[in-house]
N, C-alpha and C positions, 0 to 999 in steps of 0.2 A: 746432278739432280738433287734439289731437298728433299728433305725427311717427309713430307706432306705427298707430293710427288707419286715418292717410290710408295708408300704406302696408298695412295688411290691406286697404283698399278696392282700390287696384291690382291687388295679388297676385289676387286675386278675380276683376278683371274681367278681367283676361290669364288667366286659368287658367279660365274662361266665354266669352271672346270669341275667345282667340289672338292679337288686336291691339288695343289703346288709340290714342287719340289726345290729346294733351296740352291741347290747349284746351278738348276734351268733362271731361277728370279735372278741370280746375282747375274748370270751371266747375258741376260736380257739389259738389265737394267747398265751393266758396266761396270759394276761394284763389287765390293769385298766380299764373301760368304759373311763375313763377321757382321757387317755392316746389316746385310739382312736378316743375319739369326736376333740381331736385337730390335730388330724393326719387328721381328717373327713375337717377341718376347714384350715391345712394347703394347703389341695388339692385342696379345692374348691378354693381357694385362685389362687390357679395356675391356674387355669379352666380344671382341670379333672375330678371332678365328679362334682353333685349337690345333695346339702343335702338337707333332707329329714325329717318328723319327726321321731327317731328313727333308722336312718341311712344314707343312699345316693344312688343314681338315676345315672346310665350313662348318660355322656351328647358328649362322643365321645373321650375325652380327653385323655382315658385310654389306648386308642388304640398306639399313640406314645412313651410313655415308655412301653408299651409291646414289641415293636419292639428289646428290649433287652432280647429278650429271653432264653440266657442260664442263666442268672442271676436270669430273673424273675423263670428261673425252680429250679435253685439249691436252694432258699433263701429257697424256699416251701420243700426243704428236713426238717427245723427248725423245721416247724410247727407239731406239736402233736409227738416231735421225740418221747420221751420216749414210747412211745404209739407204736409208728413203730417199734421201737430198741425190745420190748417185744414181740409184733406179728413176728418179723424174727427168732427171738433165737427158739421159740414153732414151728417155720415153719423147721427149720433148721432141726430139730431131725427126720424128715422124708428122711433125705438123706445120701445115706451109702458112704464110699471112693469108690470112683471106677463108682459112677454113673453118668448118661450124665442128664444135667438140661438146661432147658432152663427158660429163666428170662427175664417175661415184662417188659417193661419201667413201669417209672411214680418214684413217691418218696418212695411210700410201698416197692417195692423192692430195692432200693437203700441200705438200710441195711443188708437184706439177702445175699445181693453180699458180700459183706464186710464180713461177716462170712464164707460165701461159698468157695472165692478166698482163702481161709487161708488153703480150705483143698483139698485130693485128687481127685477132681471130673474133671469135663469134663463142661465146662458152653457155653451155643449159647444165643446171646445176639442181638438185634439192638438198647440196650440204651446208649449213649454215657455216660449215670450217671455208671452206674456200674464201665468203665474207673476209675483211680485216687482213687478207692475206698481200694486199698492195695496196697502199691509202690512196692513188690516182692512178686507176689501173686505164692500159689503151684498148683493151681487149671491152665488145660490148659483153656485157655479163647477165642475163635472165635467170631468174631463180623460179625454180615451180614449187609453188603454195602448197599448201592441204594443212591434214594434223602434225602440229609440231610435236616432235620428238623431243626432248629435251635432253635425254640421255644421250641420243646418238647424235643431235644436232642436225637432225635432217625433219623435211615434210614427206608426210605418206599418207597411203589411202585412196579411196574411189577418184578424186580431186585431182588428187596429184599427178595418177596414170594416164587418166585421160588427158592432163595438159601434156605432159609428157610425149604421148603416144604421136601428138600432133608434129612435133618435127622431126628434122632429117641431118643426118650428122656424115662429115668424112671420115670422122672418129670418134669413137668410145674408149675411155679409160676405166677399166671397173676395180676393186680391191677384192677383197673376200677375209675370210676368217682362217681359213686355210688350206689347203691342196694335200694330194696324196698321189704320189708318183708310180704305184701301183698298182693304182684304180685308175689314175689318166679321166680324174675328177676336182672339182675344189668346190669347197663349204663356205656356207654363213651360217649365223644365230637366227637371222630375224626375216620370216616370209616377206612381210610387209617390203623389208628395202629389195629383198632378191627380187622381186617383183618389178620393182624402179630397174633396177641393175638389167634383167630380162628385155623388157621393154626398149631402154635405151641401146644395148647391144642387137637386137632385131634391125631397129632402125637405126645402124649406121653399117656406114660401107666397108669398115677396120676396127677390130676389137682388139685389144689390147688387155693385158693383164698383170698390177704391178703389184708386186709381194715383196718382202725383204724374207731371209735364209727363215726365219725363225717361226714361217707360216709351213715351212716343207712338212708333212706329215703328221699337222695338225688337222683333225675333223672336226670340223661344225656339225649343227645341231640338223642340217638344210644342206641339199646336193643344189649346188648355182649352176653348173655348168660343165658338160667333158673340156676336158684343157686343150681338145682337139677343135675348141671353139673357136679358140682367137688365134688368129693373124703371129701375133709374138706374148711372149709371157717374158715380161722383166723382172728379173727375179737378181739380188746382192748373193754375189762371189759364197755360198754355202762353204764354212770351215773344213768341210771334209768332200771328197770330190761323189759325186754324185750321176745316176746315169739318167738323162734327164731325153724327153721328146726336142725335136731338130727344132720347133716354133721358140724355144729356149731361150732367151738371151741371159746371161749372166755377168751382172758389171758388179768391177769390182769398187772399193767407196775412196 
């Protein structure tokens, strides 16, 4: 991953968490500790974040390069691909030629698309990532309108729900921001998409839920849903073993 890259991944999680830790960035990203204490060292440099011992602190700065927000969404497809790329292929096998899917935004699903578009199905979307994801895809593909988002690359709003609300799925794929195995819950940031996410899981007959290790026992800002919601939760092989509900699945990359 380049230096531009990793550094929209920081700006991000300071400008969603308020605090980073440097051995959590390096070990997301795939890289050195060294690699990020100078990435940590270039930024503060510029006055975007302020370091910290062990990591770095918001100080507001974060906010103006977020304002590139399809960049900063698509860099975050990099992060923990292989990881993504494993949890779509084991999500995939649950869908036959010929069935209607609907597909949350965010980067977990971004790969599924990409497998999906290749074959006979029927896909309803408002991520603009899925787009560009197969240049002559076989799968028909509908996208539901409203306000664009530009940050997260998805439509929402009054517009959106209601087109939405109108079909009917064999399956739902949703993401989230993150899950807690304790609470037998998972989070998002943003009402607006849990709303989309809600809606489409309602109206399909199998929900599905695709995470990588690195969403375990992160909270968002928004309760989306008990994990006792869906059907299966695909979730990459977590580095330490974990005691997790039987809907479970855990592939390793």
């Amino acid at each position: 991953m380049i230096a531009s890259e990793r550094n929209l991944y920081i700006l991000r999680e300071i400008h969603e968490r308020g605090v980073i830790n440097l051995k959590e960035v390096a070990a997301a990203l795939g890289t050195s500790e060294a690699t990020i204490r100078r990435d940590l060292e270039k930024l503060e440099r510029q006055g975007k974040l302020t370091r910290v011992k062990g990591g770095a602190t918001k100080n507001g700065g974060a906010d103006e390069i977020l304002g590139m927000g399809e960049l900063a969404m698509r860099s975050k497809t990099q992060i923990n691909h292989a990881e993504k790329l494993a949890v779509a292929a084991e999500a995939a096998k649950t869908v036959c030629d010929g069935d209607t899917v609907f597909l949350d935004c965010g980067t977990s699903l971004a790969p599924l698309a990409a497998i999906l578009l290749r074959r006979d199905v029927q896909i309803v979307t408002y991520s603009e990532l899925v787009l560009g994801q197969v240049k002559n895809p076989k799968a028909e593909l509908i996208m539901v309108g409203g306000i664009y988002n530009a940050h997260h690359n998805m439509f929402t709003g009054t517009l959106s729900e209601q087109m939405l609300s109108n079909f009917r799925f064999q399956h739902a794929f949703i993401g989230c921001y993150g899950l807690s195995l304790t609470e037998g819950k998972c989070f998002d940031l943003d009402m607006a998409s849990t709303n989309m996410k809600l809606i489409g899981m309602e109206n399909a007959e199998h929900r599905y839920l695709l995470v990588d290790d690195s969403k375990l026992g992160k909270r968002g800002f928004y309760t989306l849903a008990d994990l006792s919601a869906f059907d299966k939760v695909f979730c990459s092989e977590p580095k330490e073993p974990v005691e997790a509900p039987e809907n479970f699945i855990f592939v390793q990359k």
